[in-house]
C-alpha positions in Angstrom: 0.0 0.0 0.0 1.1 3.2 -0.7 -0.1 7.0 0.0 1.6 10.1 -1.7 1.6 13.6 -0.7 3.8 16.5 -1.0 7.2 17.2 0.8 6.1 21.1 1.9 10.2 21.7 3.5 10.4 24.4 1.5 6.9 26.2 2.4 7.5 25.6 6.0 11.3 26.8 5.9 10.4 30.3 3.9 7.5 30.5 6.9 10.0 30.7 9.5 12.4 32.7 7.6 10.1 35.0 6.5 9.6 35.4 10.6 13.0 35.9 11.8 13.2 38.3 8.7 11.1 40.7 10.3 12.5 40.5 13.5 10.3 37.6 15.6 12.7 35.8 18.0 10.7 33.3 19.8 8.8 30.9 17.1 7.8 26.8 17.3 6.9 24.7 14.4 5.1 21.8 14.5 5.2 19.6 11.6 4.3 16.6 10.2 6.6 13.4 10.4 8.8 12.9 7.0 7.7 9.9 4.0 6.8 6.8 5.3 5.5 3.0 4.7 1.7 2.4 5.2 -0.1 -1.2 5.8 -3.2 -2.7 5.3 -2.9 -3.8 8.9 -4.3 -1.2 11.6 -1.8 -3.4 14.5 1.3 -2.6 12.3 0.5 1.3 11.7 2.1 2.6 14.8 5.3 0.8 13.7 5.7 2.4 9.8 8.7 3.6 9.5 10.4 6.3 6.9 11.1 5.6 3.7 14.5 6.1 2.1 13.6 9.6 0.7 11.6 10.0 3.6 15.0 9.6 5.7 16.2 11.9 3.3 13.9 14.6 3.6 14.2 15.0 7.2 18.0 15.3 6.9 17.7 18.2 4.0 15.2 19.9 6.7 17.5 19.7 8.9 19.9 21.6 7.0 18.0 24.1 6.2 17.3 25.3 9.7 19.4 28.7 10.0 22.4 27.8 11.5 21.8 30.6 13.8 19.3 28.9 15.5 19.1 26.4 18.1 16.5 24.0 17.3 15.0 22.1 20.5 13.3 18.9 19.2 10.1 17.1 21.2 7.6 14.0 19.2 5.3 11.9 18.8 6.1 8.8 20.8 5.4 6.9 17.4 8.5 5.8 15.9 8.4 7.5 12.6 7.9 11.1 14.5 11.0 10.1 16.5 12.7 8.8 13.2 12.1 12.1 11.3 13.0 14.0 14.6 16.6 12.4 15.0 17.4 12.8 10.8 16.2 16.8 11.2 18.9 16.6 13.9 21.6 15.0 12.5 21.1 17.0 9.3 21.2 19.9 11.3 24.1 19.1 13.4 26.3 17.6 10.2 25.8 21.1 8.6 26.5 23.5 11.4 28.5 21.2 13.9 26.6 22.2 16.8 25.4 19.8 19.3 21.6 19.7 20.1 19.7 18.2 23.2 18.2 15.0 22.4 14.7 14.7 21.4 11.8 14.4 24.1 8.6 12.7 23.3 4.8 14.0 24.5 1.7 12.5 24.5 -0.1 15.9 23.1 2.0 15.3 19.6 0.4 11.8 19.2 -3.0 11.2 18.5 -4.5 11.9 21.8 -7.9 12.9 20.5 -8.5 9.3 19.3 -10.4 7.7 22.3 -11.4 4.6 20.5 -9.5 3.3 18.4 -11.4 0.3 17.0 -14.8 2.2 16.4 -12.7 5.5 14.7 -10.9 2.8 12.4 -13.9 1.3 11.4 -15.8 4.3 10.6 -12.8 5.6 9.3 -12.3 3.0 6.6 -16.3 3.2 6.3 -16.3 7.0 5.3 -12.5 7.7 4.3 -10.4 9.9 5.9 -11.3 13.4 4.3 -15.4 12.8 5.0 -14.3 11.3 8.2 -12.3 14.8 8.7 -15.2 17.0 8.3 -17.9 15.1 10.3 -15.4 15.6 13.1 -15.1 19.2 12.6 -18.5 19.4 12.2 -19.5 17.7 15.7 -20.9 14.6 14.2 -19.0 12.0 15.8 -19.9 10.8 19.8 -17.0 12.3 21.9 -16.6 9.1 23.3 -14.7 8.2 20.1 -13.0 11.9 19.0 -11.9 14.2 21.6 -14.2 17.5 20.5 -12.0 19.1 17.7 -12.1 22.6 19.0 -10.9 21.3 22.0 -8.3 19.4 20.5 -6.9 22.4 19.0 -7.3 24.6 22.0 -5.1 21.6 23.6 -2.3 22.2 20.9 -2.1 25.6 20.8 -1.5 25.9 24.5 1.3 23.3 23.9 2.7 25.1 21.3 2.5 28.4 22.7 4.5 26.8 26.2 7.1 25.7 23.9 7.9 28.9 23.2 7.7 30.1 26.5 10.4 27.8 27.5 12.9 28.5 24.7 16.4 30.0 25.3 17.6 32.9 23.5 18.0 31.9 20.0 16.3 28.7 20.2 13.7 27.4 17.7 10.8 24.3 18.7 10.6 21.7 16.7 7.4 19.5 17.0 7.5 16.4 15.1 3.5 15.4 15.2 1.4 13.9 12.7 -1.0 15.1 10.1 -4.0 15.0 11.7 -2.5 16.9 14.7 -2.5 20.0 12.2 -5.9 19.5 10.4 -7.3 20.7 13.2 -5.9 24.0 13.8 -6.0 24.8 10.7 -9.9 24.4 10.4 -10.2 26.2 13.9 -7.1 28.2 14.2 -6.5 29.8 11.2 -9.7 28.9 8.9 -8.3 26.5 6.2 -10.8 23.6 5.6 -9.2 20.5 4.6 -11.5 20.3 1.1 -10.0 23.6 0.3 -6.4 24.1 1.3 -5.3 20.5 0.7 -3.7 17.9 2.4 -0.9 18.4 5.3 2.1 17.2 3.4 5.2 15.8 4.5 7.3 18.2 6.7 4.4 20.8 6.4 2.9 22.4 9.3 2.1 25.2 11.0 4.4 27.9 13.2 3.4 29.8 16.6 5.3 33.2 17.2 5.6 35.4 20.2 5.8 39.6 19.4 5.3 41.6 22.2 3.7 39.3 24.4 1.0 38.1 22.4 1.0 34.9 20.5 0.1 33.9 17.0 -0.2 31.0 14.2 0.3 31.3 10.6 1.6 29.2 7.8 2.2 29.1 3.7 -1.4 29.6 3.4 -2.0 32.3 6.0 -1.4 35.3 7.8 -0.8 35.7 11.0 -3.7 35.5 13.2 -3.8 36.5 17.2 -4.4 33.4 19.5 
């Protein structure tokens, strides 16, 4: 089996730049995890790893970091989040020959909103993910089985926002998550339905800034927008 969507390194690289350009300081990213293998097999899809250009993707993000920066890495507990988060590093580090702190993993990059597994699955290979998206958004799945989305993305955003609150000077975050850990705050945070802006691509996301002590999301797509 096998899924294809962009590599968006460069649209989430300009983001950031286009940031420290105008003078922002304190920014996190979070972004989707790098290529990987897909199965037929719901047990196995926790353990998918990268593919070989995925592996090389992440290293090329890496590398594209400013080398003024710091980057500060924390994942998904799922092993291609912590894959992609180790290549960004070492692609980093190779480039610049800095050291960086090792990655941290936290439960609010995995799919947390997914409180049961087996009845999501099923209605998810019932309805497909992108209907399966929007009756989420929309309230039309039992809470029992989705975390509410607005929650959900109230939930990130606080994370987000305290990961840059805890940055040193010249430090970046880097969230390694997954794609449906961005869906949402795109719908709620900065207005971009999934049937009109697209899939999250690989090593796309979305970046929180701090200027003067008020916080904000944007991406490609977007402007800024107050949290």
């Amino acid at each position: 089996m096998t899924q294809k969507f962009e590599v968006k390194t460069k649209q989430t690289i300009d983001t950031i730049n286009h940031l420290l350009d105008n003078g922002i300081k304190k920014i996190s990213v979070l972004i989707r995890h790098s290529d990987r293998f897909f199965t037929e097999d719901p047990k196995l899809e926790p353990f998918m790893g990268l593919t070989d250009d995925g592996k090389k993707f992440a290293v090329d993000f890496g590398a594209a970091i400013q080398s003024s920066l710091l980057p500060k890495f924390t994942s998904s507990f799922l092993g291609r989040c912590i894959e992609t988060a180790f290549l960004i590093d070492k692609g980093y580090t190779n480039k610049n020959n800095r050291a960086v702190d090792h990655n941290c993993t936290n439960d609010t990059l995995a799919p947390f909103y997914v409180k049961d597994v087996p009845k999501a699955i099923l209605r998810i290979k019932k309805e497909g993910n992108k209907k399966f998206l929007r009756s989420w958004f929309d309230n039309r799945i039992d809470e029992s089985i989705m975390e509410n989305p607005e929650k959900t993305s109230a939930l990130l955003s606080e994370f987000m926002i305290e990961q840059i609150k805890n940055l040193k000077e010249n430090q970046i975050a880097v969230c390694v998550s997954h794609d449906w850990n961005i869906y949402p705050l795109k719908e709620f945070k900065l207005g971009l339905k999934h049937e009109t802006s697209g899939d999250v691509g690989y090593l796309d996301g979305v970046v929180f800034f701090e200027n003067k002590n008020q916080y904000y999301i944007t991406n490609y797509q977007a402007d800024p927008i107050l949290l």
